[in-house]
Backbone of each chain as ProteinMPNN parsed JSONL, in Angstrom:
{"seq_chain_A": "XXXXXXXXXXXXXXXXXXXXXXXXXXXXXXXXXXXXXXXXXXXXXXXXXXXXXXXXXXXXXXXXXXXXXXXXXXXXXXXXXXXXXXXXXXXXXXXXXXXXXXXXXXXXXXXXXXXXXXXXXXXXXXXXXXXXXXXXXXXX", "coords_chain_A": {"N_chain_A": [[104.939, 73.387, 91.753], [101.581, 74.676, 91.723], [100.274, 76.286, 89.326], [98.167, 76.659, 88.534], [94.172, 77.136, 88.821], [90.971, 76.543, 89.322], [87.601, 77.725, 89.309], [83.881, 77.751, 90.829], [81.236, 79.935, 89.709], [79.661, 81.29, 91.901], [76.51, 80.773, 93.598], [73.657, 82.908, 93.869], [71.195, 83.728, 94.159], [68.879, 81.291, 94.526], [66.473, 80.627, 93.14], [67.345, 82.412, 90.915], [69.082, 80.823, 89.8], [71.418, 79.917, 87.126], [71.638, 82.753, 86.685], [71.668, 84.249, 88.134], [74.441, 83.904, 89.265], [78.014, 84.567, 90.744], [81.483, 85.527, 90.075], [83.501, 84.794, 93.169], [85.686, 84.013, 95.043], [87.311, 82.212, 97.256], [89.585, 82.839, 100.164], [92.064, 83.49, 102.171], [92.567, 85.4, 104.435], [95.006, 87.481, 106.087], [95.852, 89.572, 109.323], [98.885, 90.359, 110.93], [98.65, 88.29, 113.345], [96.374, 87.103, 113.376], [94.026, 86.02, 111.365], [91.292, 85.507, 108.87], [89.016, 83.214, 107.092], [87.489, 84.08, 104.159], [85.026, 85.283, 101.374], [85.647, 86.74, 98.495], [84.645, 88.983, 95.735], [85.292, 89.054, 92.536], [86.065, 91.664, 90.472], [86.397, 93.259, 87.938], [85.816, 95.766, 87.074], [86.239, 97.59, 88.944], [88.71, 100.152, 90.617], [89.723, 99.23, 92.832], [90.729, 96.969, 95.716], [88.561, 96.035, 98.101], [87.807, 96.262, 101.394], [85.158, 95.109, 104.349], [83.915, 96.712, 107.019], [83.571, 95.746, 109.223], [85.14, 93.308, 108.745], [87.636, 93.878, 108.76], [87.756, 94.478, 111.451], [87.889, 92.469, 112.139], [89.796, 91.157, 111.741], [91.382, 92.313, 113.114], [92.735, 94.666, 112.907], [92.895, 98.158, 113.778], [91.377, 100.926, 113.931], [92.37, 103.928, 113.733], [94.684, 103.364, 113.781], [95.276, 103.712, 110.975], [96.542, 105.003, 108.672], [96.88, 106.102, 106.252], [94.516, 107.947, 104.187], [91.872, 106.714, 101.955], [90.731, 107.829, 98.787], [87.687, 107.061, 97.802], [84.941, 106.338, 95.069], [81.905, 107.122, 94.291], [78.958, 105.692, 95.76], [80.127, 104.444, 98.075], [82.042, 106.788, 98.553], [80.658, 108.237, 100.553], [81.289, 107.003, 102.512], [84.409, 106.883, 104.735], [87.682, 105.381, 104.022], [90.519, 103.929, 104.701], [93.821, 102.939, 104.248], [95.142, 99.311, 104.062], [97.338, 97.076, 104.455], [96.983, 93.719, 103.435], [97.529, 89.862, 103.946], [97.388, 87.608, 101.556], [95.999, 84.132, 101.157], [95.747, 82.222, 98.814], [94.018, 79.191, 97.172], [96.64, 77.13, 96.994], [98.627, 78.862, 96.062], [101.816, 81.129, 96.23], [101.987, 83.278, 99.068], [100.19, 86.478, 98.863], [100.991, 89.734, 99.265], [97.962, 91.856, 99.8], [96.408, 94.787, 98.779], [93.743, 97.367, 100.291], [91.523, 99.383, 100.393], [90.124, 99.924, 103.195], [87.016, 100.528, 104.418], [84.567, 102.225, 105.692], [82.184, 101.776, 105.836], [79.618, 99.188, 106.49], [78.194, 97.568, 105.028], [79.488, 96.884, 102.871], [80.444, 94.886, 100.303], [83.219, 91.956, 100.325], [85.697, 93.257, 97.814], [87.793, 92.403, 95.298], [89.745, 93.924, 93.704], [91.297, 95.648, 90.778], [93.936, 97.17, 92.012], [95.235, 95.623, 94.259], [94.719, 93.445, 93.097], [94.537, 92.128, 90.911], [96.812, 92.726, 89.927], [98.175, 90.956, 90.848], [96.989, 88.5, 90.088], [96.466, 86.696, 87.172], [93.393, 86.192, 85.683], [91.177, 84.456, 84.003], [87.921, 84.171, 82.564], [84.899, 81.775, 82.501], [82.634, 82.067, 81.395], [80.315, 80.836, 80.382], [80.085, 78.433, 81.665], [80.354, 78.936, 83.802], [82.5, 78.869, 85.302], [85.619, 79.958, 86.235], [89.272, 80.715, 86.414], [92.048, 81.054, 87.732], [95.817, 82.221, 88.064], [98.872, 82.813, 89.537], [100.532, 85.976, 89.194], [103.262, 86.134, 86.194], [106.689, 86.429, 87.611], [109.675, 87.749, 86.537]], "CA_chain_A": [[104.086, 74.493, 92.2], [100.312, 74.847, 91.154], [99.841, 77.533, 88.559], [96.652, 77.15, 88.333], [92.914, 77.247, 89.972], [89.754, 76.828, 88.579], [86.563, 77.964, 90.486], [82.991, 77.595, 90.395], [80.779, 80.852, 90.295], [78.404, 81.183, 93.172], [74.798, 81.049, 93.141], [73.653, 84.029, 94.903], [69.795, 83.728, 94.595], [68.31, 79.803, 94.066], [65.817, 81.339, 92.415], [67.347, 82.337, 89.749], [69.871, 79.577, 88.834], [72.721, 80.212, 87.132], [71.565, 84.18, 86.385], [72.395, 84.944, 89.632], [75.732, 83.122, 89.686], [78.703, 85.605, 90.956], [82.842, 84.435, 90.362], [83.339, 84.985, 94.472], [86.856, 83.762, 95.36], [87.805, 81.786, 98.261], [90.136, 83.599, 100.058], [92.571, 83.563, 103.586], [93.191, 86.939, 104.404], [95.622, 87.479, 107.17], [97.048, 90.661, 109.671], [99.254, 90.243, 111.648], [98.921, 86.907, 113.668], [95.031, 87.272, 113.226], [93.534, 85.428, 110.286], [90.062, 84.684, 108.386], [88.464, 82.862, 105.375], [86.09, 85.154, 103.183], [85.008, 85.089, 99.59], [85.795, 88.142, 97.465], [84.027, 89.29, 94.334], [85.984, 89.485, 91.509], [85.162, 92.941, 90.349], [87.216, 93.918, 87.343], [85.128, 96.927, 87.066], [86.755, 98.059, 90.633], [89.95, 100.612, 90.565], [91.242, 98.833, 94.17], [90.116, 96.26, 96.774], [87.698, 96.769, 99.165], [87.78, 95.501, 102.893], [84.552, 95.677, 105.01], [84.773, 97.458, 108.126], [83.434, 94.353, 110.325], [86.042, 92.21, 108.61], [89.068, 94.439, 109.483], [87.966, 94.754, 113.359], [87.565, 91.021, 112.693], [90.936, 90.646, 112.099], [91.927, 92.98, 114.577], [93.224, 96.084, 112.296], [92.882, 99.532, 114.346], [90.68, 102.099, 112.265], [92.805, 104.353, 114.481], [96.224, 103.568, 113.14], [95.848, 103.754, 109.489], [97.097, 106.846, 108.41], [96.59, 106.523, 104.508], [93.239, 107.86, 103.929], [91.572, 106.24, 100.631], [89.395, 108.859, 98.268], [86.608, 105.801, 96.765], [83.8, 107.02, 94.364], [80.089, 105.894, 94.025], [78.113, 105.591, 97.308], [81.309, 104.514, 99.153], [82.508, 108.112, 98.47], [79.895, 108.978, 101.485], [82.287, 106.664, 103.403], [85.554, 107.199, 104.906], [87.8, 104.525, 103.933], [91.79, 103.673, 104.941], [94.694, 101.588, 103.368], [95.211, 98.339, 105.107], [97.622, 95.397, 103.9], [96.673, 91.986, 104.507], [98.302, 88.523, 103.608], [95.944, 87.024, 101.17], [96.575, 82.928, 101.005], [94.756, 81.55, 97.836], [94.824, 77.688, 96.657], [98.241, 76.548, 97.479], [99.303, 79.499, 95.739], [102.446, 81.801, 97.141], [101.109, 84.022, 99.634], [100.824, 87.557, 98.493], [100.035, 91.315, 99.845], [97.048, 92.426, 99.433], [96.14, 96.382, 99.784], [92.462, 97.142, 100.377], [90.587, 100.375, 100.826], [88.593, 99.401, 104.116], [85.474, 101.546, 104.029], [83.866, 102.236, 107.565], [80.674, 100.852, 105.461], [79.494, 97.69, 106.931], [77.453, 96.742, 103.914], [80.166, 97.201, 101.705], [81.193, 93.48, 99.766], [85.189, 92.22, 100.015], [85.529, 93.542, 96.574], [88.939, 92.085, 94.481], [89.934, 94.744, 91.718], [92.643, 96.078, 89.937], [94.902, 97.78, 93.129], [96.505, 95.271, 93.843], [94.339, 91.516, 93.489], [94.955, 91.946, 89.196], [98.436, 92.652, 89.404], [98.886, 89.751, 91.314], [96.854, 87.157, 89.455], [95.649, 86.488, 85.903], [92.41, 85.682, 85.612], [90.284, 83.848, 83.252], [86.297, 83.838, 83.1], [84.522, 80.725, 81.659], [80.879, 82.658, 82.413], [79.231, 80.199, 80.12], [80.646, 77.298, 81.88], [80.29, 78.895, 85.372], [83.874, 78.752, 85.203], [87.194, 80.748, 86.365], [90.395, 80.406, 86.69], [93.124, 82.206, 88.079], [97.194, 82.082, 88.316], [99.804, 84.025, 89.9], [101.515, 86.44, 87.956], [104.78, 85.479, 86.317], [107.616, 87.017, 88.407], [110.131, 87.697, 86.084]], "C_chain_A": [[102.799, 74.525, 91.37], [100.423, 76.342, 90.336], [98.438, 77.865, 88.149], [95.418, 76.864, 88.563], [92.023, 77.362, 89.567], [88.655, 76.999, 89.955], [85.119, 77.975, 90.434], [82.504, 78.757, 90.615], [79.718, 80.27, 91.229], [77.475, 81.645, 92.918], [74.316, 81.976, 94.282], [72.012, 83.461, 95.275], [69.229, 81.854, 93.851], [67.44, 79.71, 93.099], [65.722, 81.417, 90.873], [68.438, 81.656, 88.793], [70.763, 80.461, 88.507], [72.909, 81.673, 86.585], [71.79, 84.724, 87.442], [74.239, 84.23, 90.224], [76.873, 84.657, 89.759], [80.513, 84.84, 90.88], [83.748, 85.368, 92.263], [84.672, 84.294, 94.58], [87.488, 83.32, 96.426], [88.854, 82.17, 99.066], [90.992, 83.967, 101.531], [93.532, 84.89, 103.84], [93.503, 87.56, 106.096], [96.262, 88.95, 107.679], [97.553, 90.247, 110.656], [99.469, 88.587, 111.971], [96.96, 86.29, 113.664], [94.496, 86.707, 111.535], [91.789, 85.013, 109.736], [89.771, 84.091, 107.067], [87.229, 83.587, 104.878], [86.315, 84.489, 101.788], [84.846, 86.439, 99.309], [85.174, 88.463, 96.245], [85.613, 89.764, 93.72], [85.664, 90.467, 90.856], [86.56, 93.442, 89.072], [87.034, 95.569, 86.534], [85.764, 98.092, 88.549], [88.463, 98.514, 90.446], [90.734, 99.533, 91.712], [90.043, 97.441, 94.653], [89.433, 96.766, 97.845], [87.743, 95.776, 100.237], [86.098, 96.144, 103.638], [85.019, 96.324, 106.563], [84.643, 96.118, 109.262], [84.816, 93.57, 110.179], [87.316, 92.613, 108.736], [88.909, 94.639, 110.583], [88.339, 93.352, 113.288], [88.813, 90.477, 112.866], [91.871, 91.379, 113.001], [92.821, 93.909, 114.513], [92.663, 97.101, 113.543], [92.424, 100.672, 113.449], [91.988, 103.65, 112.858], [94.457, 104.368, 113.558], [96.302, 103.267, 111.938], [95.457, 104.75, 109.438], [96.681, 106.816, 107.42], [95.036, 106.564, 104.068], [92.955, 107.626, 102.192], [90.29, 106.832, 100.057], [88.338, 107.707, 97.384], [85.794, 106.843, 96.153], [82.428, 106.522, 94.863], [79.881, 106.291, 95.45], [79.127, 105.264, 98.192], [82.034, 105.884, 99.29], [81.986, 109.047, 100.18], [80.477, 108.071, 103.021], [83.963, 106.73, 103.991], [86.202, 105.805, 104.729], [89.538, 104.843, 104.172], [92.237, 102.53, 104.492], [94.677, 100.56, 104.532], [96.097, 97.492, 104.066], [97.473, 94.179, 104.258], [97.668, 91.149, 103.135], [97.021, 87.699, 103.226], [96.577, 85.169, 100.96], [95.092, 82.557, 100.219], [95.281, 80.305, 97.381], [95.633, 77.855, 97.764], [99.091, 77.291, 96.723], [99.982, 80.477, 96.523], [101.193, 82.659, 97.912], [100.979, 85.44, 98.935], [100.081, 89.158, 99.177], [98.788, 91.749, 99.109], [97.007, 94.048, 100.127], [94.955, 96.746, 99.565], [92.16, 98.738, 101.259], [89.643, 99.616, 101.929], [88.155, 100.536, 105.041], [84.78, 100.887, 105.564], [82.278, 101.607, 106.822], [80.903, 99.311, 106.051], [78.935, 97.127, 106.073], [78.304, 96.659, 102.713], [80.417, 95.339, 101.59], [82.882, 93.426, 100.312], [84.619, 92.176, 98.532], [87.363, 93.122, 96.284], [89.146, 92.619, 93.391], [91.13, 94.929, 91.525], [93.809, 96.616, 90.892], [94.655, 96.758, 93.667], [95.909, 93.56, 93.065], [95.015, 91.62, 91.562], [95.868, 92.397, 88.76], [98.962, 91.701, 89.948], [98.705, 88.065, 90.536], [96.507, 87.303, 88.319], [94.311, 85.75, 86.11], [91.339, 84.982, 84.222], [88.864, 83.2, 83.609], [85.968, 82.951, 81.877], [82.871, 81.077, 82.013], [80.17, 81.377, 81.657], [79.223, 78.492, 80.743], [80.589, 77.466, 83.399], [81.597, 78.508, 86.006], [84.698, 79.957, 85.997], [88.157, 80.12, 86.879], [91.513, 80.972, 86.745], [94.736, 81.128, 88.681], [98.137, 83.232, 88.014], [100.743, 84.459, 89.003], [103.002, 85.917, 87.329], [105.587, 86.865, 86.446], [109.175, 87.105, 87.457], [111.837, 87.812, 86.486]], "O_chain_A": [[103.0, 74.377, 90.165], [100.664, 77.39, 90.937], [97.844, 78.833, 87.673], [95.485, 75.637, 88.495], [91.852, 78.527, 89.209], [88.779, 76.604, 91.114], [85.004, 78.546, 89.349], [82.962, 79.223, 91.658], [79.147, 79.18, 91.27], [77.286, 82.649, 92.231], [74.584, 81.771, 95.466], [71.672, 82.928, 96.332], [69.349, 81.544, 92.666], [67.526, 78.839, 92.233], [64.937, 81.009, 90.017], [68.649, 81.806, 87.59], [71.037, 81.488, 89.13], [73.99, 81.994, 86.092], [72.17, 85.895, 87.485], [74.84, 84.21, 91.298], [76.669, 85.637, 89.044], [80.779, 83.815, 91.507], [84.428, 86.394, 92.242], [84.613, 83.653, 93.531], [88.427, 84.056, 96.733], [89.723, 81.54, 98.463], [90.45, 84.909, 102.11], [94.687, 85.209, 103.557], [92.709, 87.925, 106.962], [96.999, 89.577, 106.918], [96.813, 89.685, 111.464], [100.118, 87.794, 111.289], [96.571, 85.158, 113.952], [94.871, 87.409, 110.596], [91.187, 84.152, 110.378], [90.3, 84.513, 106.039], [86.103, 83.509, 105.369], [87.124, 83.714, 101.278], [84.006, 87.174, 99.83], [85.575, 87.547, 95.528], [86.562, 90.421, 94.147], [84.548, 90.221, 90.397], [87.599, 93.948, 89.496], [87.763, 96.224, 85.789], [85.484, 99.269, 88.775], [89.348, 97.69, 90.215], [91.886, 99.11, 91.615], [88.978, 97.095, 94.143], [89.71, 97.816, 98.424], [87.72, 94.568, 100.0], [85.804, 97.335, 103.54], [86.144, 96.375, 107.06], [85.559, 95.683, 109.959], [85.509, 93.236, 111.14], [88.186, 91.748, 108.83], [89.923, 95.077, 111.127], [89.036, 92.894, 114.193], [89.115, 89.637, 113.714], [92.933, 90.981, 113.48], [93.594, 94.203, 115.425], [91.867, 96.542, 114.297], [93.004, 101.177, 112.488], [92.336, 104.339, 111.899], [95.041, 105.249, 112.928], [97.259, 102.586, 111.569], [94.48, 105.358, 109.876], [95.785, 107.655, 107.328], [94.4, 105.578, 103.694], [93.617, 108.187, 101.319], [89.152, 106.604, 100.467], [88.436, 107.73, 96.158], [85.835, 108.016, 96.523], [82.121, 105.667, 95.693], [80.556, 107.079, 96.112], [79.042, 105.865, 99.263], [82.681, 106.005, 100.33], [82.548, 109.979, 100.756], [80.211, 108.348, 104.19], [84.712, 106.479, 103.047], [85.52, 104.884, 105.178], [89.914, 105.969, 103.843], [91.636, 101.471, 104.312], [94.312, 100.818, 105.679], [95.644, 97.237, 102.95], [97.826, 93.674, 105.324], [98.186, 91.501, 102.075], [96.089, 87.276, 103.909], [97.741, 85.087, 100.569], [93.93, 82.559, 100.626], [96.476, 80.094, 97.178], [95.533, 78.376, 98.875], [100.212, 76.833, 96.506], [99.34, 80.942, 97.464], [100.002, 82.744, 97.61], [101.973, 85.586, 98.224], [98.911, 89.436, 99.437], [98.743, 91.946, 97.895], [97.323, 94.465, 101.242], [94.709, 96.521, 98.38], [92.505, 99.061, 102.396], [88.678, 98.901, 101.659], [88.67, 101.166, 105.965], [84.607, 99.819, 106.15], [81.429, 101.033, 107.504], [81.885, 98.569, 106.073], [79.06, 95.905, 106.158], [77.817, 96.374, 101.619], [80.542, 94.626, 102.586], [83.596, 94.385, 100.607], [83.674, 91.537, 98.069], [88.169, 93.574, 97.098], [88.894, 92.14, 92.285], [92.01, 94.331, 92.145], [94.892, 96.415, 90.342], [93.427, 96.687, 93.714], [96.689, 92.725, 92.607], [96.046, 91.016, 91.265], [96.067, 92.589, 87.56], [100.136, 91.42, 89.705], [99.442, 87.089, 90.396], [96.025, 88.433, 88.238], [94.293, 84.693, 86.74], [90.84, 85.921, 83.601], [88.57, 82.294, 84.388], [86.391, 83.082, 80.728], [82.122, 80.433, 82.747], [79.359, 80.803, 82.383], [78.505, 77.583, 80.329], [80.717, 76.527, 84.185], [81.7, 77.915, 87.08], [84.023, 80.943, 86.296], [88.071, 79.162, 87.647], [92.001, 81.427, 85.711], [94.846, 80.059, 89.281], [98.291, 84.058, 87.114], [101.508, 83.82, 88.28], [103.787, 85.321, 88.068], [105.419, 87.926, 85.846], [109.942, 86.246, 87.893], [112.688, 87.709, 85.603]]}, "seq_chain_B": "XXXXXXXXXXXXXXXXXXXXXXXXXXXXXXXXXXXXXXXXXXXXXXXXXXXXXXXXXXXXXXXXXXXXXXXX", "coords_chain_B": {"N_chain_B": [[66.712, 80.157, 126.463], [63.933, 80.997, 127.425], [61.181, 82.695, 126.339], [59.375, 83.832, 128.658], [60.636, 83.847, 130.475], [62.842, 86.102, 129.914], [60.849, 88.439, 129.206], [60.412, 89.647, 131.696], [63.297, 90.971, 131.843], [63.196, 92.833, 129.433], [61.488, 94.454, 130.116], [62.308, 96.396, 131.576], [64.421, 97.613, 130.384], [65.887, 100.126, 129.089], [64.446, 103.223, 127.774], [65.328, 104.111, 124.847], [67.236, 101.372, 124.321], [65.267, 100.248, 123.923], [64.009, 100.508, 122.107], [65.775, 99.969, 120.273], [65.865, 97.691, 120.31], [63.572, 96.784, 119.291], [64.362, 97.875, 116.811], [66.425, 95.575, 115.902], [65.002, 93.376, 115.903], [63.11, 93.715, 113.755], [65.158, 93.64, 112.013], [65.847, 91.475, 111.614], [63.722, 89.719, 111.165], [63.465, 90.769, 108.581], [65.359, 90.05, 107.325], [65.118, 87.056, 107.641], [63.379, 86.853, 105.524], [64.04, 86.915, 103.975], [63.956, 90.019, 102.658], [65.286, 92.919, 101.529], [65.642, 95.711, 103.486], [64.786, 98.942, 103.487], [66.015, 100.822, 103.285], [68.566, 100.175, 102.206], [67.877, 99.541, 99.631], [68.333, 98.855, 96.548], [71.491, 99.998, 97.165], [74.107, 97.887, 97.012], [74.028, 97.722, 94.104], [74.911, 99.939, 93.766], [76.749, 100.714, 94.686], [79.922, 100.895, 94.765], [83.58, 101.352, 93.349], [84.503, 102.277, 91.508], [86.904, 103.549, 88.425], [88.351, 104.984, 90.518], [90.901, 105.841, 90.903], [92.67, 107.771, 91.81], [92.178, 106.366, 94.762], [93.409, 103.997, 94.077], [96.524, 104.473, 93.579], [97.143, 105.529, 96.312], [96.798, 103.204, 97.361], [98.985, 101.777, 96.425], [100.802, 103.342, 97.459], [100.751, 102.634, 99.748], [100.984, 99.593, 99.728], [103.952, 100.022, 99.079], [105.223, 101.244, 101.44], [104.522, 99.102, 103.211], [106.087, 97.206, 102.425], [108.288, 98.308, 102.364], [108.933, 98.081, 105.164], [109.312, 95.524, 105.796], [111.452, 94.708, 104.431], [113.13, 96.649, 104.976]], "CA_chain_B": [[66.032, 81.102, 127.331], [62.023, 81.21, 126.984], [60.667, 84.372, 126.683], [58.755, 84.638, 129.603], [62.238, 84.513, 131.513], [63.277, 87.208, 129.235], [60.369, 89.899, 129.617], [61.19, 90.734, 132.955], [64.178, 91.88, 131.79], [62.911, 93.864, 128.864], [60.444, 95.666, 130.807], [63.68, 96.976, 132.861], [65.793, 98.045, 129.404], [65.536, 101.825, 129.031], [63.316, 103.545, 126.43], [66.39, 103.85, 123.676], [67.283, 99.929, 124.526], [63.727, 99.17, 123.845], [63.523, 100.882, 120.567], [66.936, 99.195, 119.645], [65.495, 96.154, 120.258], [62.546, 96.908, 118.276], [64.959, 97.677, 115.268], [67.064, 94.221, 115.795], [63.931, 92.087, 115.709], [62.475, 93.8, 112.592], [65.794, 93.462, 110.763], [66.346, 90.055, 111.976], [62.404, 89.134, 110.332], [63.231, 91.141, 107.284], [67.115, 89.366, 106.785], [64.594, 85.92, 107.708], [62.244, 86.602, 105.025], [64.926, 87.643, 102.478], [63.87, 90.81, 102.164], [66.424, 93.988, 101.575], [65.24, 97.081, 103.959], [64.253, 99.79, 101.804], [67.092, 102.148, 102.515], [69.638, 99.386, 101.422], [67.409, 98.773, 98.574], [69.903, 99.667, 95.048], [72.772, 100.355, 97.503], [74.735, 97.088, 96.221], [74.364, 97.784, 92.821], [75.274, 101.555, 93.647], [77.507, 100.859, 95.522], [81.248, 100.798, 93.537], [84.977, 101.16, 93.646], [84.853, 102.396, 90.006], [87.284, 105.388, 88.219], [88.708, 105.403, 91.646], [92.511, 105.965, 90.433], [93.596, 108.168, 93.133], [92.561, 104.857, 95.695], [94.307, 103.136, 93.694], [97.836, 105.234, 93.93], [97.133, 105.668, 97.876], [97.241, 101.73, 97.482], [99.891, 101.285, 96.002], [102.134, 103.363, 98.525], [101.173, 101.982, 100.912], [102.076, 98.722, 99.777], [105.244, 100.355, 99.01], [105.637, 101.178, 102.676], [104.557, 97.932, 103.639], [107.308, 96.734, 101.851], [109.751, 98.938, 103.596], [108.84, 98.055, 106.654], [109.341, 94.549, 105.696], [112.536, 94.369, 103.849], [113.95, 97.861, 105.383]], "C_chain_B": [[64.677, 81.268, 126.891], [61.942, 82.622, 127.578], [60.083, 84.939, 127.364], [59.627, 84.828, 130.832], [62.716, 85.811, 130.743], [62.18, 88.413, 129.379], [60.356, 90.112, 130.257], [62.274, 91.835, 132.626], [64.145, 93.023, 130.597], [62.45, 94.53, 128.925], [61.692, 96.327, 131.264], [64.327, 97.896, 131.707], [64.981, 99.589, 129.411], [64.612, 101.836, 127.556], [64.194, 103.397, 125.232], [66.963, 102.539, 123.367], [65.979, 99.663, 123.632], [63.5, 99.477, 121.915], [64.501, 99.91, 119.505], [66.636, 98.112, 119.241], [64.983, 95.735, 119.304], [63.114, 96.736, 116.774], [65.745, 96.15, 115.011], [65.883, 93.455, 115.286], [63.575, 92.811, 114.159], [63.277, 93.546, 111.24], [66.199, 92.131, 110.714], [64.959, 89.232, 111.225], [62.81, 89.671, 108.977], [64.407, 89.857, 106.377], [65.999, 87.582, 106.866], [64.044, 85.848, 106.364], [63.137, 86.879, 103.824], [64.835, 88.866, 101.505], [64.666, 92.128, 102.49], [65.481, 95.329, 102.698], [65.596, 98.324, 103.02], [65.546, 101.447, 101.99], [68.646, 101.138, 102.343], [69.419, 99.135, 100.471], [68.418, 99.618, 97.326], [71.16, 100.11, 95.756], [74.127, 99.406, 97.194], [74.762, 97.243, 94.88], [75.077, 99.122, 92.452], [76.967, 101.583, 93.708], [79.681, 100.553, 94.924], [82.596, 101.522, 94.021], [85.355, 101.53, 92.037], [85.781, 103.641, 89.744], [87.685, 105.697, 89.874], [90.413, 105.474, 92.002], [93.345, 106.322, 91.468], [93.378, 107.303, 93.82], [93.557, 104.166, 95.463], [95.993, 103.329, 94.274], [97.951, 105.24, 95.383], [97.266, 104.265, 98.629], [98.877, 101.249, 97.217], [101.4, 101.84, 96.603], [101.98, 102.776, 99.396], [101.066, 100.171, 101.185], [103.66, 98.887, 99.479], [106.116, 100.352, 100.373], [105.301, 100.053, 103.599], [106.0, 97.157, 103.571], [108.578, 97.027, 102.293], [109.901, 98.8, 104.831], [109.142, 96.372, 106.712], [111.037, 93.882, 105.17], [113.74, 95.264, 104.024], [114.588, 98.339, 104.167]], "O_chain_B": [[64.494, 81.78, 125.787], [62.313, 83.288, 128.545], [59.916, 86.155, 127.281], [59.501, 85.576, 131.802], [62.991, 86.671, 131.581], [62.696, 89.482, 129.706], [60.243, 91.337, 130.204], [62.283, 93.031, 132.918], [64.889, 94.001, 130.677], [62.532, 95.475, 128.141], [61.468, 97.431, 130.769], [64.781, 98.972, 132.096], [63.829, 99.928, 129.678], [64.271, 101.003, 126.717], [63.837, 102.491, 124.479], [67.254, 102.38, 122.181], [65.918, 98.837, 122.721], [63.034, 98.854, 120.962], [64.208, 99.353, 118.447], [66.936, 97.556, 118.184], [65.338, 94.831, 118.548], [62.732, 95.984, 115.877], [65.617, 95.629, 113.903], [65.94, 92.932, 114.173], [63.98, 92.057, 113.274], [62.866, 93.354, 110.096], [66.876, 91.701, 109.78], [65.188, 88.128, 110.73], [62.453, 88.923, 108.067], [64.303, 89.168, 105.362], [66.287, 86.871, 105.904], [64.171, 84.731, 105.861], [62.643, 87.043, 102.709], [65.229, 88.997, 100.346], [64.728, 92.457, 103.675], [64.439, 95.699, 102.158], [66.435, 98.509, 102.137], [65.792, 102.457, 101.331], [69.741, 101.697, 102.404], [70.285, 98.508, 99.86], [69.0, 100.702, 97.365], [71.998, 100.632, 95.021], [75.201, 100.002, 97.113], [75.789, 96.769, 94.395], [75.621, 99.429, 91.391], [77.904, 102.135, 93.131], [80.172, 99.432, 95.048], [82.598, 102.216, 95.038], [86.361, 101.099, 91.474], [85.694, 104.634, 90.466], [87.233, 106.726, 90.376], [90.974, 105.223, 93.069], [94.297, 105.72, 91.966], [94.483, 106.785, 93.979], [94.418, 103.754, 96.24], [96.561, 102.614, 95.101], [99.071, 104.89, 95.754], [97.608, 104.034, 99.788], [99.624, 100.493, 97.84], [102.526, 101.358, 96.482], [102.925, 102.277, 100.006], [101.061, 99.574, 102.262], [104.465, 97.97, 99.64], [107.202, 99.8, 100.553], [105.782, 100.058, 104.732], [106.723, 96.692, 104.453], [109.576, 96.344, 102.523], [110.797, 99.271, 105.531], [109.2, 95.939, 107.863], [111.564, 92.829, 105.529], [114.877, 95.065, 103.596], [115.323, 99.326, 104.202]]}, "name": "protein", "num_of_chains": 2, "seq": "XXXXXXXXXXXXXXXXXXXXXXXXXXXXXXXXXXXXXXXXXXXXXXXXXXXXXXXXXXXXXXXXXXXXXXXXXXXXXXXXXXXXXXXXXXXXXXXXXXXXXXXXXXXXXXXXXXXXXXXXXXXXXXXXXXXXXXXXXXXXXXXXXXXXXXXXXXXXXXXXXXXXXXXXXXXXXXXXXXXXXXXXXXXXXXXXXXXXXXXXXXXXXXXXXXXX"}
């Protein structure tokens, strides 16, 4: 089994080279029988996960049938946002639940924080190296 | 489609169509030119998931009830 995944950060602006680099996360995030590939910010500044709202019609969630409304802060606060679980497939690592505040904002990022993406993986940042590397928790 | 097949039919689109339009094309030159429209401007950096504890907890049942619905 792979334990572990190194990743390059992403260059946001060309511009400004590797000061704009972001660690963005490759990322197959599945409901149902409905599936897409995104990249996630790694946000360890972030209580939960964030889903946009495009990318939960995209997979063909129902804003309609999620019941668990999610209280966010900051400028998403001025959005209404609901739980959702998806099936995140990273690497060739197990699959695992993801649960994701998704925020009727359309400009909102996929954001990867602490509810649930950093109880699932360990992470390690190599910023000066443009580095990371992440592996799934150990399951005891 | 060349655009002089196409303004026929934009003469035809209603007045609220037309304005719509108006806004597509200007955000479709701004998103070209790489520039942010000025009421998105600081809304990414604003914009946060921080100190948001109770989300968190409202997450975490309802992967709980995911879970129950999965393993009964």
């Amino acid at each position: 089994m792979v334990d572990k995944a190194r990743f390059r950060f992403t260059e946001i602006e060309p511009q400004l080279g590797a000061l704009s680099t972001l660690p963005y996360l490759p990322v197959t995030l599945t409901y149902q029988n409905c599936s897409l590939s995104a990249s996630g910010l790694l946000d360890t500044g972030s209580s939960v996960n964030v889903l946009p709202y495009e990318m939960g019609l995209r997979l063909g969630a129902i804003w309609e049938r999620q019941t668990l409304s999610v209280p966010l802060g900051g400028n998403l606060a001025r959005f209404e946002a609901r739980a959702l679980v998806l099936r995140a497939n990273i690497e060739r690592f197990p699959p695992v639940d993801l649960a994701f505040a998704w925020t009727r904002d359309r400009n909102a990022p996929l954001i990867l924080g602490h509810m649930n993406f950093f109880l699932e993986f360990d992470v390690c940042f190599y910023r000066a190296e443009l580095l990371f590397e992440i592996s799934p928790k150990r399951r005891g | 489609m060349q655009l002089a097949e196409l303004l026929p039919h934009l003469k035809d689109l209603p007045h609220a169509d037309k304005l719509l339009l108006l806004h597509f094309i200007i955000s479709e030159l701004l998103q070209e030119s790489g520039i942010i429209p000025l009421e998105d401007q600081g809304k990414v950096s604003s914009t946060n998931s921080y100190n948001s504890f109770e989300a968190a907890a409202v997450l975490a049942q309802a992967l709980l009830e995911e879970k129950a619905v999965k393993h009964g």
